[in-house]
N, C-alpha and C positions, 0 to 999 in steps of 0.2 A: 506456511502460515506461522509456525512457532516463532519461527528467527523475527518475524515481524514484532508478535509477541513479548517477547522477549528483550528484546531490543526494546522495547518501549519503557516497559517494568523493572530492567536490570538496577538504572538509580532508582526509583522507590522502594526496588527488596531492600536495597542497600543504607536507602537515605530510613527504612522503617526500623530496620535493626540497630543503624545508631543511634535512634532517637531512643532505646533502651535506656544511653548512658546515661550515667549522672554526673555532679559537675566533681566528685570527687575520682568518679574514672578519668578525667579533663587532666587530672594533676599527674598521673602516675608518668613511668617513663618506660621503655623499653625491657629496659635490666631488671626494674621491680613487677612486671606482671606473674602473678603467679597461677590465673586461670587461663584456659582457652575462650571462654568468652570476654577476659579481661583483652587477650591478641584480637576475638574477635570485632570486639569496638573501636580499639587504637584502629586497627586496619581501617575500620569505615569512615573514621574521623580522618585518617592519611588521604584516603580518596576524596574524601569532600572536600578535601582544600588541596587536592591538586599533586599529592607525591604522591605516586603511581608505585615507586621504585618499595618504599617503608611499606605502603599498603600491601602489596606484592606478598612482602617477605614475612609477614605479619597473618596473611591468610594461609600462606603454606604453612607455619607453623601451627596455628589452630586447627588446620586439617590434618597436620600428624600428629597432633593432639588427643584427634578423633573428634572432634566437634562437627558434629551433624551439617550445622549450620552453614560451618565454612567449609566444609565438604563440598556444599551444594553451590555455594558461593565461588569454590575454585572451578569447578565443572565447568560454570556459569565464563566464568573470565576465559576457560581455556574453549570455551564453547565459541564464544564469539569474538575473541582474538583481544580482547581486553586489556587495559593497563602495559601497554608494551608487548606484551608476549604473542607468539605468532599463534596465529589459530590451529587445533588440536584437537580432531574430533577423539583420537587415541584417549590424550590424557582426561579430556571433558566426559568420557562414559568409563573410564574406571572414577574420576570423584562423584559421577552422579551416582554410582551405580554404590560406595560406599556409604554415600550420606542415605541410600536406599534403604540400606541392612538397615538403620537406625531410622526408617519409618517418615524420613523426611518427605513430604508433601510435594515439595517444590522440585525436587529430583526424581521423584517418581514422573512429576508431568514431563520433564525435560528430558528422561528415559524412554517415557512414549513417543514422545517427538522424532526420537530419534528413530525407534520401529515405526513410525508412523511414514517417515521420509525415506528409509532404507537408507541415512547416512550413516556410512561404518559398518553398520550392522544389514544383513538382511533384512527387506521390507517384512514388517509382519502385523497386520493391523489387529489380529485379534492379541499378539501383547499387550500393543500400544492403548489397548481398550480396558486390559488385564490390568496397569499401570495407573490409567485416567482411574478407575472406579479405586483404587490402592488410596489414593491421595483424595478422593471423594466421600472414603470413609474416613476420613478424618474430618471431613468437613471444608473442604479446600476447595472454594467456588472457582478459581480460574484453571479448574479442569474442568468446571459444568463446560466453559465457551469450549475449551480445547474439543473435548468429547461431541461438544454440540458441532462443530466446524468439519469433525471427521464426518458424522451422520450426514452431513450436507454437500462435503465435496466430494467423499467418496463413491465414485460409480459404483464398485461389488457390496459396498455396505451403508448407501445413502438410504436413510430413513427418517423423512421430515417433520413424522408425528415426534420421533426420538429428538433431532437435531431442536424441533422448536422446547421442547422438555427440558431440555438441558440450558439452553439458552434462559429459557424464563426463571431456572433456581439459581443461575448467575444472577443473573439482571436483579433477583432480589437482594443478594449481596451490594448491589450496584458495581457489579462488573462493566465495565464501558467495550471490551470486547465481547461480552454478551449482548451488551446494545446494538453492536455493527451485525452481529450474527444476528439477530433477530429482524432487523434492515435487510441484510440479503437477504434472508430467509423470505420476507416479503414483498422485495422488490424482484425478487429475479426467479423466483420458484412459484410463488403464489400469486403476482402479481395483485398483490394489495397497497397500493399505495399511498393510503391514507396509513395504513399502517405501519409501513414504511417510513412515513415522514416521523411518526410519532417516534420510535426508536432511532432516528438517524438524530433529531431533535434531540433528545435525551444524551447521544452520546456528544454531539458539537459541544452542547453544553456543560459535557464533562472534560472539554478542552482535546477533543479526537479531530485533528485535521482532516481527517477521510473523510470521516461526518459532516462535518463542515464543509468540504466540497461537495458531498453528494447534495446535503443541504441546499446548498447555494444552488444546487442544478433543478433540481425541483421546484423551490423556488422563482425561477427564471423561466422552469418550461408550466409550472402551474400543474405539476403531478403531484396529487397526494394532499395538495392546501390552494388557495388562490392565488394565482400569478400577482409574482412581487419582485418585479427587477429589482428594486431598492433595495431589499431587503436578502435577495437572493447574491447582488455584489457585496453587501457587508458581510456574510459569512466567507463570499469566496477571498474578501481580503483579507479575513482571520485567517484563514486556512494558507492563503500567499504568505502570510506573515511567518507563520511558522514552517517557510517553506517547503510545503505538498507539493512537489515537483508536478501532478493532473495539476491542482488548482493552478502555478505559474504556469504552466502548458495552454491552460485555458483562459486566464484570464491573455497570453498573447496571442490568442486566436481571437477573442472578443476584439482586441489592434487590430489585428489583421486583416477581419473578415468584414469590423462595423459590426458585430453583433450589440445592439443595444447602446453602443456609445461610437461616438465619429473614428469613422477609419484613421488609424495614426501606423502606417507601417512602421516607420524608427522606432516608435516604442512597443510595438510586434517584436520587430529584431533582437531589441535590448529583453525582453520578456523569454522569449525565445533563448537565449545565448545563456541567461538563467536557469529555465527549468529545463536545458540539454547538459550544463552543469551536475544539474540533481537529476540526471541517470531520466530525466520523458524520452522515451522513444519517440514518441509522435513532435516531439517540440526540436529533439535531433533532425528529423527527416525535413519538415518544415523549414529548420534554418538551412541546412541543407539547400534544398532546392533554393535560396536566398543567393546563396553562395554562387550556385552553379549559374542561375541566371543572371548575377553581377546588379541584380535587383535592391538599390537601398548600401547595399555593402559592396567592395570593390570583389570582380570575381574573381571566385578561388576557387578552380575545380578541386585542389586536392586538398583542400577544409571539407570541401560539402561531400566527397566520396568518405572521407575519416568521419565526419558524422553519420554518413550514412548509414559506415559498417560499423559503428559504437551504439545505432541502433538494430540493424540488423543482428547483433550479436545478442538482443533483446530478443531474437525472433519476431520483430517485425518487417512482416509483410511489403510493404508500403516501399521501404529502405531496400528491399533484396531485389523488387522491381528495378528503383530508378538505378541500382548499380549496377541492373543489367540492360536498361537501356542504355547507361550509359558507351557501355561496352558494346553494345550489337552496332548504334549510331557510329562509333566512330569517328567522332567532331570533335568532341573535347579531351578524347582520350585519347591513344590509339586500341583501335578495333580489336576484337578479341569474341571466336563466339564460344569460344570454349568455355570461357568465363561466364558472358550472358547469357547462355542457353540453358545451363543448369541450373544457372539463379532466377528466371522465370518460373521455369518447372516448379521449383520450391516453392515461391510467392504463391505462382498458382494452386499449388497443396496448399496454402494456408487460407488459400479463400479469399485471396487477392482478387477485386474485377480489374487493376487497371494490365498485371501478368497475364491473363486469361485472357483479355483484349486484344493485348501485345501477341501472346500466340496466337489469335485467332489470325490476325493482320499477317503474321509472320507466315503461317500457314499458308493464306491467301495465294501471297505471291514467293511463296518460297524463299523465304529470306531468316538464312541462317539455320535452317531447316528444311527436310525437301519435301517437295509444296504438294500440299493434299486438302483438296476442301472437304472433306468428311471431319477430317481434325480441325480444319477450319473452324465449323459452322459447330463441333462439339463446345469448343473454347466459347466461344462467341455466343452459344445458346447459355452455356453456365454465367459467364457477366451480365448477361443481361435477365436471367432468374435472379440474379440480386440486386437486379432495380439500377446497373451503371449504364448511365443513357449515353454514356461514349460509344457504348458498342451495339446500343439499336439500328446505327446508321450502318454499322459493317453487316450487323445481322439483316436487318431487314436490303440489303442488297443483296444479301446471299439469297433470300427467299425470293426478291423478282427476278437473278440471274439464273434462279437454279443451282447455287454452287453448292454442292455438299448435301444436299437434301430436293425435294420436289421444290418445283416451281410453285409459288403460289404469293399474288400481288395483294391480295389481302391480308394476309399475315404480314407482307413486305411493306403495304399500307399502315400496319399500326402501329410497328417499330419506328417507321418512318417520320411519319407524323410526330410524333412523341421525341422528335431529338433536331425537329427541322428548323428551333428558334435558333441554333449553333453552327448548323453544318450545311453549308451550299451543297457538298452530294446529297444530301439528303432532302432538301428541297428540289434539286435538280429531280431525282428520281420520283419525287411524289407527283412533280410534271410528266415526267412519262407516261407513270403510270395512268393518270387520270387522262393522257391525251393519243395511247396508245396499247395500255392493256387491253386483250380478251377476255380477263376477268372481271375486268371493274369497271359499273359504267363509264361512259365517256363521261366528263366533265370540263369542258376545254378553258370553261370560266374559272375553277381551280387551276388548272393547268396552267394558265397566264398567271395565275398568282403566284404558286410557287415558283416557276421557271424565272419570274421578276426580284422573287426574292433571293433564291440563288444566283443572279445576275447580283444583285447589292451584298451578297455575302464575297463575290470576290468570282465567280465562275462566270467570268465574260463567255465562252462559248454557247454559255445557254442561252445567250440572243440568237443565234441561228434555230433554235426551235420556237423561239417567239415569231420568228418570219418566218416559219414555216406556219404557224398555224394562222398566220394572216392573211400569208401568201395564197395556201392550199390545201390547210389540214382542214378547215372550218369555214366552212359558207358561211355560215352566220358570225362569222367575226373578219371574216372576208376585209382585208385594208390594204392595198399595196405599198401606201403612204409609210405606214406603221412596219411591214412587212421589210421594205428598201431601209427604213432609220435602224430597224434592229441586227439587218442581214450588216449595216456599217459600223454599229458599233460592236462588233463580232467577228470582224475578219482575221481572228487568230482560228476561228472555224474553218475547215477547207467547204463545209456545206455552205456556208453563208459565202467565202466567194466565188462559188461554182454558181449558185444561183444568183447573185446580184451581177454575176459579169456574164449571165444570160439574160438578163431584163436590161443592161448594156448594149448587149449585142440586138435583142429582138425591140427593142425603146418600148419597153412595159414598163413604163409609170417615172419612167426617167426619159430623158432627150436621147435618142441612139447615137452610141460613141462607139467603136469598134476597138480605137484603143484604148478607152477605159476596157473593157470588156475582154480582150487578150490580155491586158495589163492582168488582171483579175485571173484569169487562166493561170496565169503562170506564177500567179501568189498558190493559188491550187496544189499547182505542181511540186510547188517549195514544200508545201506542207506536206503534201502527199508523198512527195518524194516520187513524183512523176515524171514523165518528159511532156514537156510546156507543147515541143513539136509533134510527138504524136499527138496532144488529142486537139490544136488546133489544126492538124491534118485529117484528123477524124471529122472535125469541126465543118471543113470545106469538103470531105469528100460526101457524105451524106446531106448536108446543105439542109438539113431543120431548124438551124438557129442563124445561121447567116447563107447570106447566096451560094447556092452550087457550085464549086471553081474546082475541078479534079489538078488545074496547074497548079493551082495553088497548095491544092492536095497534095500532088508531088513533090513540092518542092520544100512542105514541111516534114512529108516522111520521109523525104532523104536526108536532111539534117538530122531527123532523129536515129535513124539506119545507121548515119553513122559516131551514134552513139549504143550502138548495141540495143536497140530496142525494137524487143520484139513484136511488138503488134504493129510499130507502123513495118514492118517486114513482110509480116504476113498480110496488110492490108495493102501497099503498094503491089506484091504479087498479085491480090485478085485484079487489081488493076490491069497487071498484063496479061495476066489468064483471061480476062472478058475482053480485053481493047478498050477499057472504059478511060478515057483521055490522052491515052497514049496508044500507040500501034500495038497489037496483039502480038506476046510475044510467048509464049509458053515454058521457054527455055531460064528467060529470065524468070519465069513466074515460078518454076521450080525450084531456081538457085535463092530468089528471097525466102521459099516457103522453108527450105534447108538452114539456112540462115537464122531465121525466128526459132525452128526448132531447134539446133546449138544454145541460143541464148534461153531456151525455156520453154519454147512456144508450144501449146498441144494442139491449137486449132490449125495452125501449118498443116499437122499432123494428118488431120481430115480432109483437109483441102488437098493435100498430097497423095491420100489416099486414092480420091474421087481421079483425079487424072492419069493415074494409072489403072483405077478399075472401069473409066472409063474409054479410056485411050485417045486423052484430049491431046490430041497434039501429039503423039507417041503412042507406041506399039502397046495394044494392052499390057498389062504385067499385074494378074491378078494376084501370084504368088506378093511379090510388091508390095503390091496395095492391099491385101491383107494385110500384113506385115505392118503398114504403117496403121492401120484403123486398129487393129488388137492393140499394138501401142496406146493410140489414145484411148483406147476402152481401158484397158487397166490402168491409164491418169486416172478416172471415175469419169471422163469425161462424155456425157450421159449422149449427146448423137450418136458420138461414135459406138456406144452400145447398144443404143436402136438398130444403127445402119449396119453393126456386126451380127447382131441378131437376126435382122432379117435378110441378110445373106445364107448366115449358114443357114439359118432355114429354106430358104431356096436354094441351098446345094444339097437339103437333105439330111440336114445335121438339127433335128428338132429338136433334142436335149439341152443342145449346148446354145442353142440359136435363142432358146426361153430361157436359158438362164442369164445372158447378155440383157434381155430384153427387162425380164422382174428388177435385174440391177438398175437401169436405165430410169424407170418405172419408179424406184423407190427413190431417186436423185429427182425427181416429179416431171421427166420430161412428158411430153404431152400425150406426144403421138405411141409411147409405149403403156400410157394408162388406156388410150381410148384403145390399141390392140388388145389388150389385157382384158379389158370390161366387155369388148367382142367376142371373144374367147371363152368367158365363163358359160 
């Protein structure tokens, strides 16, 4: 706070001290001064017109003079890097610290400062206090603001009965940093706003840029007096004038945004490229993102990552984000997560929602981090405790998916809702829920709403659960009309064309076409990453959607056979295990069941089992056919744990025979719950 101080006052100490002279000090010359207050006037009269170099040499000789004044006056220059010379916190507290011995006012405060910051010296605020009250008995009002600003920012010795005390015996001096302190004091501690205005008012009008933008904001939002855009822009273009780097940050967000005046991006930009000039972090980040997206200005990723990091070097937030998404992304940069990872982390330490977002996402699906929904849904519950509706949609998915915490679609409902005017998943899922939760009533007339508006948000697939709830989820909205147009505008769905190339096949609500209908099959498969020939072999050999043909059957599982696919393997084997359209052949029926199970198959497995423990066609071989059934029982595959189960228990083995059976049981086959419930 001091340097702010300080820097503001440095020409009025200076410009008050030469206004001493008279016009016979006007006349003297170098050779002929024979006081230190005669060096210390030439000096201020050197400064006020611009020779740095004479004013320079002019104030060190009055301070080895000993003159109090310019003692404090050198401190002051070597304090803030003044007139040429590089800055010096060394030299700036031995001249404060002399013009001290001799009771100077202005060097005492600027001694505090320094215990007060811990520059140079060790922090020590009860010096610093020790120092303000030094220069306070003297009467020296701009140590009331100094003293009042410590009581107010400092956490171990804030005392706001003290800080506004101190503030009010400035402000009688007409201290204008008393007036800002007394504005904080009630804009942000006591939340008084009318009182607030009163002192922010007082200080604008003592020509305080700061004041004059908070003004202006007050103003404009109608805190503290009555809403006055007029009057709220004419302070913020004093405050631009004298440029306030907030007030030019804000007035090109007022471009940018249309706040109050027509959207004008160019003159966003140009407002923008200004107050990241004068050090706005917020107005750096802004152009920034300008840059990166080639929005308005031709793009320059590496202008908009160098403004990024001249804000981040601000410690903002915002800037540590996008330079680490830039880097996780990998698009405009090359990838890097070493880099991004750790600059989220940070963001998100600073209370970043859109970092917090970003790791909850990253979390999610394990990207650039290894993937954990507990961390997930941590990140993702923290964004959206600060009200950032980008991540209601990730949160409230986490809560109807269950990921990271309990399931629960009423919570996942009100994230939802609240972020669904933006996001197709998040209308998509408020469909669900209303047309498929167990928590929430059914409401399938919501359901069509949102599933329609995530449809117009860009998620074509949500037409397959529009024809589902026309087709079949909902009697009462029962359409097949409505059900066939949505299942068509959705066939990037595999559900929509598995079902519209079955109302092909069986002519529900269309003219029966077979090859539309296979056509449709094998868009399926595309999707699915299926084989088009097993399930139109499945198709014929079960004969539910089109006529019974086991030829036909045949002759699509052996195309897909030999494509290595296992189920028309194991389905053409039962073929020749029964004789069902071809001769009964058992030998082949073992060599496909072997077959499927190489490529993967577990129900082979069972089917393999059963002919040997039953000796279909060959010599029993219980050993065997255990052998193959325990296989598929430890796939989890829940028959073959029934049928394990209740073997061993029919040879005798009831330990092992029930625990097969509970496994089975908990997979929900059927006939191991009704054993089970027998049992008790």
């Amino acid at each position: 706070m001091y340097h702010l101080l300080l820097i503001t006052l440095i020409a009025g100490l200076l410009a008050a001290c030469s206004s001493t002279s008279s016009n016979n000090d006007k006349t003297k010359t170098d050779t002929n001064l024979h006081s230190s207050d005669d060096k210390l006037r030439l000096a201020e009269s050197y400064y006020k017109n611009n020779q740095p170099e004479k004013a320079l040499t002019l104030y060190q000789q009055a301070a080895n003079d000993g003159n109090a004044r310019a003692q404090g006056e050198l401190g002051l220059i070597y304090d803030l890097g003044a007139l040429g010379v590089k800055e010096d916190n060394a030299l700036a507290f031995h001249w404060y610290n002399k013009a001290a011995k001799q009771n100077d006012p202005q060097s005492f405060v600027n001694l505090a400062s320094f215990y007060r910051e811990g520059e140079f010296v060790e922090k020590d605020l009860d010096k610093a206090i020790f120092y303000y009250q030094k220069a306070l008995n003297q009467k020296f009002a701009m140590a009331n603001c100094e003293l009042g600003y410590l009581y107010l920012d400092e956490p171990s010795y804030q005392d706001l009965h003290k800080a506004e005390a101190n503030f009010l015996m400035g402000a009688e001096s007409e201290q204008v940093p008393c007036y800002l302190g007394l504005a904080y004091l009630y804009d942000f501690e006591q939340n008084d706003q009318q009182q607030a205005f009163r002192w922010y008012k007082l200080a604008a009008d003592s020509d305080s840029a700061i004041a004059q933008y908070n003004l202006a904001l007050m103003y404009i939002n109608g805190a503290g007096a009555d809403k006055n855009i007029q009057l709220g822009h004419e302070y913020l273009a004093i405050a631009v004038e004298h440029n306030y780097p907030f007030a030019v940050g804000y007035l090109a967000k007022t471009y940018d945004f249309g706040w109050n005046v027509g959207e004008d991006k160019l003159a966003a930009v140009e407002l923008y490229h200004k107050a990241a000039e004068l050090g706005d972090a917020d107005s750096q980040v802004n152009l920034g993102m300008f840059y990166e997206n080639g929005e308005y200005v031709s793009q320059n990723i590496q202008t908009a990552l160098q403004l990024y990091k001249m804000a981040a070097d601000q410690g903002n937030a915002l800037a540590l984000n996008n330079i680490a998404a830039l880097y996780l992304n990998g698009e405009k940069v090359e990838k890097d997560l070493s880099t991004a990872v750790p600059l989220f982390y940070k963001a998100a330490s600073l209370g970043n929602p859109n970092a917090l977002t970003n790791l909850g996402v990253m979390y999610r699906f394990g990207n650039g981090v290894q993937q954990d929904d507990k961390q997930s849904f941590y990140y993702l519950k923290k964004a959206a405790d600060l009200g950032f509706k980008a991540a209601y949609k990730h949160l409230g998915i986490s809560y109807h998916l269950g990921k990271g915490t309990e399931k629960n679609d009423k919570l996942a409902l009100s994230y939802l809702l609240d972020s669904v005017n933006h996001s197709a998943n998040s209308a998509y899922y408020n469909g669900v829920i209303y047309s498929q939760s167990s928590e929430v009533t059914h409401d399938f007339d919501k359901a069509i709403i949102y599933f329609e508006k995530a449809y117009e948000l860009g998620r074509q697939q949500t037409g397959s659960n529009l024809g589902w709830i026309y087709e079949t989820a909902s009697p009462e909205h029962h359409n097949i009309q409505k059900a066939i147009n949505w299942y068509q505008q959705s066939l990037s769905s595999s559900y929509s064309c598995i079902r519209l190339a079955k109302l092909y096949l069986k002519g529900e609500g269309v003219a029966k076409d077979l090859d539309k209908g296979f056509e449709l099959y094998r868009e399926y498969a595309r999707i699915e990453k299926a084989d088009a020939d097993a399930l139109i072999g499945n198709l014929y050999f079960f004969g539910d959607v089109v006529e019974q043909d086991y030829q036909k059957a045949k002759l699509h599982f052996e195309r897909a056979i030999a494509n290595k696919q296992l189920t028309a393997a194991n389905n053409l084997g039962e073929m020749y295990r029964l004789g069902t359209g071809v001769p009964q052949d058992i030998h082949k029926a073992i060599s496909l069941y072997e077959a499927s199970i190489d490529w993967g198959g577990i129900i082979a497995m069972v089917n393999l089992s059963e002919i040997y423990l039953n000796g279909e066609g060959v010599a029993v071989n219980e050993k065997l056919g255990l052998s193959w059934l325990t296989k598929a029982a430890e796939l989890e595959q829940n028959d073959a744990q029934y049928a394990l189960g209740k073997r061993l228990i029919g040879n005798q083995d009831q330990v092992e025979g029930d625990k097969w059976i509970k496994q089975s049981a908990e997979l929900g086959n059927e006939k191991a719950l009704k054993y089970l419930n027998r049992s008790l």
